[in-house]
N, C-alpha and C positions, 0 to 999 in steps of 0.2 A: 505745311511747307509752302512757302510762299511762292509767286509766280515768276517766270523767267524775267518779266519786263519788271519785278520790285527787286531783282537784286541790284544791287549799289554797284556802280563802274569798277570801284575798288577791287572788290568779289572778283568781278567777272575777269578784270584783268591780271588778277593773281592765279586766278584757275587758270586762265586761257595760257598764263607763263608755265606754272607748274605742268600742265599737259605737254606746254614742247620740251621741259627740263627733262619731266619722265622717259618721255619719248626720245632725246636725244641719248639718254643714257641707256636707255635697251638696247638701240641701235651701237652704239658702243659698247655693248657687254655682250649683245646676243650676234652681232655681225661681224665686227670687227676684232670682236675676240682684244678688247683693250679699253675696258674699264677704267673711269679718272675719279672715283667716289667710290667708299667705302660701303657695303651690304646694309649698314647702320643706319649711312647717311641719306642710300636710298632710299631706305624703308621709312624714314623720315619724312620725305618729300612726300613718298607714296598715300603714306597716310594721312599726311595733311591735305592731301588731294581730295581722297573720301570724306572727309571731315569734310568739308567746303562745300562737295558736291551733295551728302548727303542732308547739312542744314540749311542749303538755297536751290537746292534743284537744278543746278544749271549745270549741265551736263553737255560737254561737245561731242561728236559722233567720233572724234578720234581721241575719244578719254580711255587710257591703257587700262582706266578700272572695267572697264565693257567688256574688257577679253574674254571674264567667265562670270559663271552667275545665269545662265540661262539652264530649265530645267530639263530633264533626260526627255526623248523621244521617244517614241515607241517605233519608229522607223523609218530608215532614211527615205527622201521623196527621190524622182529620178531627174536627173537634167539632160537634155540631149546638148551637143557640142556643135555650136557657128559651125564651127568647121571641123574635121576630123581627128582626133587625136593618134596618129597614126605611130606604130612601133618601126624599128629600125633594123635593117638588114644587118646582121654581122660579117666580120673578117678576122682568120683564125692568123695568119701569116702575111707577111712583105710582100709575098706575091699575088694574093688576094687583094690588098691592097693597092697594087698597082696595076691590077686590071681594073679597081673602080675606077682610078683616073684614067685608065684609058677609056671606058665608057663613057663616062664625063664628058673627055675631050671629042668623041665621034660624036656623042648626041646634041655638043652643042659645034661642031664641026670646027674645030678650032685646035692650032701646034702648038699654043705660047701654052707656059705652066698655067697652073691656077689657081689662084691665092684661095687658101680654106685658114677653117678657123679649127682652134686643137682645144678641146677640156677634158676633165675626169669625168666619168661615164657613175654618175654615185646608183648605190643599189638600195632604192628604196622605194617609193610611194609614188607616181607621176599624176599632178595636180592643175586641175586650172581655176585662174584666180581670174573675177572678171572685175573688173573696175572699173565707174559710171559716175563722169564729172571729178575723179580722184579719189570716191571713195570706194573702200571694196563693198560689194552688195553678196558674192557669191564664191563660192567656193566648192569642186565637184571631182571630183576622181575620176581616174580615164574609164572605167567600166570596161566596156568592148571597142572603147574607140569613139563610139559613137554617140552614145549613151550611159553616163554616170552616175552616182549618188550625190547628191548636198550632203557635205560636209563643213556649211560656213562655221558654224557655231565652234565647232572643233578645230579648223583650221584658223580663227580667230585668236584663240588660247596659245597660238604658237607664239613668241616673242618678236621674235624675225619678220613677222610679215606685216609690211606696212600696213595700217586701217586705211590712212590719206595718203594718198603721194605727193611729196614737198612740191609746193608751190611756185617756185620761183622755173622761171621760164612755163616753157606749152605742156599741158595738161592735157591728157587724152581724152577725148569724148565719151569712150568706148575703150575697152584694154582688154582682152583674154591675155593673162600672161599664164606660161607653160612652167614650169618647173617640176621640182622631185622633193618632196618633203623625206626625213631622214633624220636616223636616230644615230647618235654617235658613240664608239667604240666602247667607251668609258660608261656611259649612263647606261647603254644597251646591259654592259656588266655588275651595275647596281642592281638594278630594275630585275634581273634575273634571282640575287643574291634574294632580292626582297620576296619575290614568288617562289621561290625554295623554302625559304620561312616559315612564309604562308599557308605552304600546301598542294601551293597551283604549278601548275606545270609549267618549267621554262620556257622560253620563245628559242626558238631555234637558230636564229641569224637575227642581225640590226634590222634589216627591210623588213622582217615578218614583224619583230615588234612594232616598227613604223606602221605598218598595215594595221597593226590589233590593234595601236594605237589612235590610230585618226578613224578608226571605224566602230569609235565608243558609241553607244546611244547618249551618254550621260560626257556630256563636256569636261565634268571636273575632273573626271578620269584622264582624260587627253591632259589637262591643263596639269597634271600631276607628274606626267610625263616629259623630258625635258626636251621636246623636236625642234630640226631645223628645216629649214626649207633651201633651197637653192635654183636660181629662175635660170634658163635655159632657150627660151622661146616663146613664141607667140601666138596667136587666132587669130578673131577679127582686132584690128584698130583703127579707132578713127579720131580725127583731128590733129591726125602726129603725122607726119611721113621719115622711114628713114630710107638711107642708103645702099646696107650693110647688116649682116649681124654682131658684126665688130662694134658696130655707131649703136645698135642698137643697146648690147651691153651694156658699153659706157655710160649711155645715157641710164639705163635701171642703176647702174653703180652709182651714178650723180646724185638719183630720186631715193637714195638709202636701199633700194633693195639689194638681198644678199644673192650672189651668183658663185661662179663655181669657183672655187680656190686658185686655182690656175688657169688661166685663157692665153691661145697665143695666135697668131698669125702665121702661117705660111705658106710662102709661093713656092708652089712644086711637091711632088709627092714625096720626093727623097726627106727634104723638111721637117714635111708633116711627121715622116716616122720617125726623122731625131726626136721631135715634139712629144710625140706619142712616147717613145725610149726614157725621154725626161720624167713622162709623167710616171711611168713604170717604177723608175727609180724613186720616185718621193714614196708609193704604193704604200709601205710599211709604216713612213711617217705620218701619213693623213691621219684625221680623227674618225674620220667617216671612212665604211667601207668603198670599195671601188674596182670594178673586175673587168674595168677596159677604159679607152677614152673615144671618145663620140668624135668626128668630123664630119663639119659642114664646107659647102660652099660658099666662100660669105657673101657674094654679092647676089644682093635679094632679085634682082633682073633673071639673074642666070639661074638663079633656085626655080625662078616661075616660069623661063623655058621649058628647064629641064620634068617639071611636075612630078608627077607619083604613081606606083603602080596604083596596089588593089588597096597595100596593104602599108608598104613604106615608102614614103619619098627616096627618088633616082638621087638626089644631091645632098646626101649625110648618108653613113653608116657608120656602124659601132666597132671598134676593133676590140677583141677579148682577147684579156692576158691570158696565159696557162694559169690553170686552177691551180692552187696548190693543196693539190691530192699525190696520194702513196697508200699503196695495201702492205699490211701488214698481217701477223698470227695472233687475232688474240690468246694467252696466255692465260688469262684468268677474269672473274667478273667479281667483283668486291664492292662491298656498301660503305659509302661511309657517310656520318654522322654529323647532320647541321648544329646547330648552336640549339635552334631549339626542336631537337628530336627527329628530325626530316632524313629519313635513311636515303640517301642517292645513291644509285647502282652507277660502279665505271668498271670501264675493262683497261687491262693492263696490256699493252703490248709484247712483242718484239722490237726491241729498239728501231725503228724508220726514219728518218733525216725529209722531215717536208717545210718548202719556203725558208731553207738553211738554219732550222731549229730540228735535233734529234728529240722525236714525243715514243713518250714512253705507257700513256694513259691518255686516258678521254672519259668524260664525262656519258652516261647514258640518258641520263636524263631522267627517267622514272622507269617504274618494272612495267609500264605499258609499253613504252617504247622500246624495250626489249622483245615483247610478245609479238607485236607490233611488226616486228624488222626481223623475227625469226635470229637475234642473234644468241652465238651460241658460243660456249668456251670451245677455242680450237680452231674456231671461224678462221676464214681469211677475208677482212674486211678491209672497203676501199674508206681511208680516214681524210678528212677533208681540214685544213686549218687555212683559216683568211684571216688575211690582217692579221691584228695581235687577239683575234677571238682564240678562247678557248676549243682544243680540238675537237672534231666529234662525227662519227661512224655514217658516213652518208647510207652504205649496204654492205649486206656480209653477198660475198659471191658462193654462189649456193651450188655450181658447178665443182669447187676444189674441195668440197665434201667428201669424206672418207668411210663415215659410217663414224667415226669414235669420235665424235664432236658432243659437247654436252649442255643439254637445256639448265636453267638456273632457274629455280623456284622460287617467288617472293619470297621475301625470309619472315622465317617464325619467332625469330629471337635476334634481338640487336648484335648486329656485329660487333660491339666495342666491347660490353656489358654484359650480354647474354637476359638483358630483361627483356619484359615482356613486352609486344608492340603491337601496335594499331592502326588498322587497314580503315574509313568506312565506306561504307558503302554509296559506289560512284564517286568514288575520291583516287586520286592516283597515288597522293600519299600516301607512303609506310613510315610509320614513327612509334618512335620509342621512348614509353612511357613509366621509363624507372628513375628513381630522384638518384640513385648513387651511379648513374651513369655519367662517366668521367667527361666524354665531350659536351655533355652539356648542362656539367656543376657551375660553374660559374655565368651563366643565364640562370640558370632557375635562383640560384644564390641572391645575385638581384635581385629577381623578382620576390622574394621569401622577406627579403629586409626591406622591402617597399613601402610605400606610403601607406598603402592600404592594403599592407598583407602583416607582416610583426613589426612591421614602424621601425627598423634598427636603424637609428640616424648615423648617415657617413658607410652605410651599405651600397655604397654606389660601383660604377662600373672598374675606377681605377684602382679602390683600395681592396673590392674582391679580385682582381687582378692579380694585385701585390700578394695579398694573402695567399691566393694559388699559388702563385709562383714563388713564392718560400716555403711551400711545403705545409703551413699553417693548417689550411683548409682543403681535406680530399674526401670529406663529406657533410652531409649536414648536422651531425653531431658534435665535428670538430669547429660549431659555430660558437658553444656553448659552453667549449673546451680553454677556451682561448682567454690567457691573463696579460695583466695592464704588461708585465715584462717583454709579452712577446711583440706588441704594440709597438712598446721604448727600442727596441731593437732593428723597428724600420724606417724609411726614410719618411721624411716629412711629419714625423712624429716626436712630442713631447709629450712633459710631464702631465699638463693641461689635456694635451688632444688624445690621448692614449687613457686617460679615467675618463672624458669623455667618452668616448665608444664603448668601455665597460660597463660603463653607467644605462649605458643607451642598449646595451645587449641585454644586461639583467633585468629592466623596463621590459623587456618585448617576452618575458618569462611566464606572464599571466594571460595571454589571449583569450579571447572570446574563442567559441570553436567555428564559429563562420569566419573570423579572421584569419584562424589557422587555416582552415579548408582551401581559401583563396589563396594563401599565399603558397601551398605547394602548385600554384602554379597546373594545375590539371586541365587539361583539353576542354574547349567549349564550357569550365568553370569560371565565372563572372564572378560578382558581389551577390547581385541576385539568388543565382544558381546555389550559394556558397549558405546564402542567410534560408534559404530554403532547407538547405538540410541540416543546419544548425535547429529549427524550428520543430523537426523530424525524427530526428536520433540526439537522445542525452549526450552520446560520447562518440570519441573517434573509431573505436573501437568495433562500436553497431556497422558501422561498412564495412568492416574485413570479410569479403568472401561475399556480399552480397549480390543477390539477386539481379538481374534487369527490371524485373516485372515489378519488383517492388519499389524499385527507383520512376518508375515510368507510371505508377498509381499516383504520385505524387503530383497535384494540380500543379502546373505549369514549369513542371520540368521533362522537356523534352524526349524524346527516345535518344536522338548521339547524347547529351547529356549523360543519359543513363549510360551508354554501352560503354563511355570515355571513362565513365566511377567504376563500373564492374571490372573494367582492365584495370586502373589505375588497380586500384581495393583487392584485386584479385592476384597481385603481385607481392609473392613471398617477400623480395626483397624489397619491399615499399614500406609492407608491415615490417617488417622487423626494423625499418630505420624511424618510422611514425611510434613504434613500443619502446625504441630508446631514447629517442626525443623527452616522450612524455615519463618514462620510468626517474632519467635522471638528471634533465632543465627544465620540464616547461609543467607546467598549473595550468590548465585549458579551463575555464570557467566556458558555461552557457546560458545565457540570461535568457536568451530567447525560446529554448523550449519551456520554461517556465513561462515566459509569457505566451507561448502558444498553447498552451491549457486551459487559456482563458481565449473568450472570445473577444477579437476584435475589430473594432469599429468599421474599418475599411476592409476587412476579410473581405476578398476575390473580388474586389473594385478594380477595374485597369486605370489608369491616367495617363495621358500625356500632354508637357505642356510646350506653349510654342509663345515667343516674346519673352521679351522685361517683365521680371517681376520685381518686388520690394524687397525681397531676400535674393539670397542666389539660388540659382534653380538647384545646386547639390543639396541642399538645405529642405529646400520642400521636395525632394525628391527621398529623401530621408524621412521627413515627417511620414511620408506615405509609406512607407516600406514600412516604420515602426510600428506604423500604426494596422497590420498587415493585409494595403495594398501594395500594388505592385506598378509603378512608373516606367511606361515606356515610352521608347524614343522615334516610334512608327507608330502612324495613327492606323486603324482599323477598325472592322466589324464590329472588334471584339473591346474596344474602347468606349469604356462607361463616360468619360470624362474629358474633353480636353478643355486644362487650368491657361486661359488667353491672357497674356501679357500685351506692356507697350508693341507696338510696329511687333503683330504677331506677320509670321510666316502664312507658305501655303498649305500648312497644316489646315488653318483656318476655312481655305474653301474647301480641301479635303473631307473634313468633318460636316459641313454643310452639305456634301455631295452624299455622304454616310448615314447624315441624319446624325450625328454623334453631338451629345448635349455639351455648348461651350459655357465656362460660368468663367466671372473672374478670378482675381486670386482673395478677394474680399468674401466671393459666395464659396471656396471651396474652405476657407475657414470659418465660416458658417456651417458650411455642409462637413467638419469634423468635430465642430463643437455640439452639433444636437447629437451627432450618433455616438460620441463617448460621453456627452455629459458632465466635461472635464472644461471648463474654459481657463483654469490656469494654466492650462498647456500653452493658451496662446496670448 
């Protein structure tokens, strides 16, 4: 890679454009919420970025590829705060409010109104961002006020936050800027759907995600996340002087930073509360939570008369809307069933009218947070709904208790199905582990016609959709069932594309039985996991009803492995759908326990490789598998091998740190050609 002083002007000045093209258009898509280039066109730029910066080295400190890429911590360092990050006095009512300004006015002795400043109070993360000659160096959460954690690397990966502050006019010397980093309505409710999936436990509000979020050890987590920030205020600064927090705004609004949706100005308290009144009224429409609006004083003179107690500054308080909370009777507690298998418990109400929506149900979240909160059918619980968040049980009031109130046991048996399901151990998820269970035939159905499960080409998400929803497919035998006629019959189907998919259905009639195995799709089963027990058992048959113990003798198949096959395997209605499968479509051939009779070459070798190689690494990660080692994608102890390509990773110093032998990709086909003897394999 050559040096910064041999790249050509040319270089340097395409990069140095492309950094402010990219950078102008974050600012436009992540602040202004007004995008002028298509996702395409960006990613276009983007990566001509990395190309350029990656074959000359020349790299600016405000290049948007810096955002992430830096590796996990092992734990955050602490920063103490210039100045103190102090929280804010609340106000519940008009009249609360108008005794602030009357203490205003006596502590700075003065009749005339007092111009303050009005914004939305967002409920999320409060962050300080330090910035030195323009560039951010720092980034650190309030902690206690006083003392926080570094979180640059993380707050870095947000979009929103400037790296440099634009240039044109004064540049601060020094900058603590204040703000609230924050998850919004919409993605707060992806991000949930996705850890339902998962397994993992939902986040309970936008602000907690925001918190779990920026308080990742591993960056790429945060950067996966989609947060915003919103700047608010300030610490120390120096080489700027302003007026005002009005002036000061403006000015962050000039320098591209993002601030709070709505700001307003006004003299007099009565004002302020239309101001406040307004912002109430948007409440429903923001994207971002919000449970009150902040007032300041704006002029920074009178803010430094008036000073601070212990804990919050005399000259801003927060005013909180009403919650929009309502108790209700829960009625009943019922499971229902993710996409892929994830039983959620929710209770059902008494009709209650909360924030002018009558809720009828609410989510529980997991069977922990029922044990958790003591709730119980019959409860009288206080139900909480913000913004357009989904509802959900803050507490059951354990006073209007009767005695006939009744606990809910994890369940034993899927609520849709009645198959069988799976708890493991220190897991919160309950899921349900049977293939003819109706909510979640068409995922598994997917996954079954995959690439690397029966290969049935044009098994994708829309045309098993179709098929479901015509009745076609209401299990996995009516895969098998299914003629060119009933094809001709649906939209976007002809004579061509309908023997297509026939043709492609009767192909997928002969699997391997590690293909098959993978493609029902079972818990913690991989390709790995899949060709291991192809190696292990002749037929599909041998796992019906088996053991743990017998699963868990098996060299490097895990204990959940095991327990996830004994459920699956251990479910009547599993077999009998796998003994019709194979009775009247499918031909399971198994190559590989035939070749596991024989011994081979790479038996109980680990590998992992890290870099370029001359094939693609699926490829030599196959050779190893055939040849029966075993390629993994985490280096350790227990790694015989790591295969080092071009610009390998930190694998490389890993392995050095292990002692673990690195060879190239040239010595590890050496080191498979002495041990089978075979060189026309390569």
């Amino acid at each position: 890679m050559p040096e910064k002083k041999d790249v050509p002007q040319e270089i340097k000045d395409e990069i140095e454009s492309l950094v402010k093209e990219v950078n102008d258009h974050n600012y436009r898509y992540y602040v202004l919420d007004s995008p002028v280039i298509t996702d395409e066109d960006y990613d276009k730029l983007y990566r001509r970025l990395i190309q350029l910066e990656e074959k000359y080295g020349y790299i600016l400190p405000e290049s948007p590829t810096k955002r992430v890429g830096a590796a996990p911590l092992e734990k955050f360092a602490k920063i103490r705060h210039a100045v103190p990050m102090l929280s804010l006095d609340n106000a519940f009512s008009h009249d609360e409010m108008r005794e602030f300004d009357r203490r205003i006015k006596k502590l700075l002795n003065r009749k005339e109104d007092i111009e303050y400043t009005v914004e939305p109070k967002y409920d999320g993360l409060a962050m300080e961002l330090t910035y030195e000659n323009g560039f951010l160096v720092r980034a650190s959460t309030r902690g206690d006020g006083y003392e926080g954690e570094d979180v640059t690397r993380n707050i870095k990966t947000i979009r929103s936050v400037p790296i440099k502050i634009e240039e044109d006019g004064v540049v601060p010397e020094l900058m603590d800027l204040r703000g609230e980093v924050y998850m919004e309505i919409g993605e707060f409710k992806k991000l949930n759907r996705r850890r339902e999936a998962a397994g993992e436990p939902p986040f309970a509000n936008p602000r907690n995600a925001a918190a779990g979020s920026v308080r990742q050890l591993d960056p790429s987590i945060t950067a996966s996340r989609r947060l915003f920030l919103a700047c608010y205020g300030m610490g120390v600064i120096k080489g700027v002087e302003f007026r005002d927090h009005s002036g000061f705004m403006e000015w962050l609004r000039k320098k591209r930073f993002p601030v709070p949706a709505t700001f307003e100005k006004a003299v007099g308290i009565e004002r302020v509360l239309e101001a406040v009144g307004r912002i109430e009224q948007k409440r429903e429409s923001f994207a971002f939570e919000t449970d009150g609006a902040v007032i300041k004083v704006n002029d920074f003179g009178l803010q430094q008369t008036l000073g601070s107690k212990t804990r919050e500054p005399r000259w801003a308080i927060a005013y909180k809307f009403a919650a929009h909370q309502a108790s209700t009777k829960i009625k009943d507690i019922r499971g229902s069933v993710g996409r892929t298998g994830v039983i959620t418990p929710y209770a059902v109400f008494e009709p209650v009218r909360i924030g002018g929506v009558t809720v009828t149900k609410s989510t529980l979240h997991n069977w922990d947070e029922i044990k958790r909160k003591d709730i119980r059918i019959g409860d009288t619980a206080v139900v909480e709904r913000a913004g357009d968040v989904i509802p959900h049980v803050l507490m059951v009031i354990k006073e209007k208790r009767t005695g006939a109130e009744k606990t809910v046991p994890v369940p034993k048996h899927c609520p849709v199905c009645e198959g069988a399901v799976v708890r493991e151990e220190g897991e919160v998820a309950v899921r349900c582990v049977s293939l003819s269970c109706p909510a979640q035939l068409q995922e598994k159905i997917i996954h079954f016609g995959g690439r690397n499960g029966m290969e049935i080409e044009g098994f994708g998400e829309k045309n098993v959709a179709l098929l479901y929803s015509k009745g076609l497919i209401k299990n996995f035998e009516d895969i098998y069932r299914l003629k060119k006629e009933d094809f001709l019959n649906l939209p976007r189907f002809a004579e061509k594309s309908a023997s297509n998919m026939i043709n492609s259905i009767e192909r997928s009639k002969t699997p391997t039985l590690a293909r098959f195995i993978y493609s029902l799709g079972i818990m913690h089963v991989g390709e790995y996991a899949a060709r291991l027990l192809a190696k292990n058992f002749a037929r599909i048959s041998d796992l019906y009803h088996i053991k743990p113990e017998k699963l868990s003798a098996i060299k490097h198949l895990g204990d959940k492995t095991a327990n996830s096959l004994t459920v699956f395997f251990g479910d009547e209605k599993n077999i009998k759908t796998l003994e019709t499968l194979e009775a009247e479509s499918l031909r399971i051939q198994n190559p590989d326990f035939t070749a596991a009779r024989k011994k081979l070459p790479l038996e109980g070798m680990n590998f992992v490789i890290t870099g370029t190689l001359p094939r693609p690494r699926k490829e030599v990660e196959d050779m190893i598998e055939a040849d029966g080692g075993h390629a993994s994608s985490a280096i350790s102890g227990n790694t015989d091998y790591l295969i080092a390509g071009e610009k390998p990773g930190s694998k490389l110093d890993k392995a050095k740190e292990l002692g673990v032998k690195t060879i190239s990709y040239e010595e590890f086909l050496k080191l498979m050609k002495s041990r089978s003897g075979n060189p026309s394999l390569f």
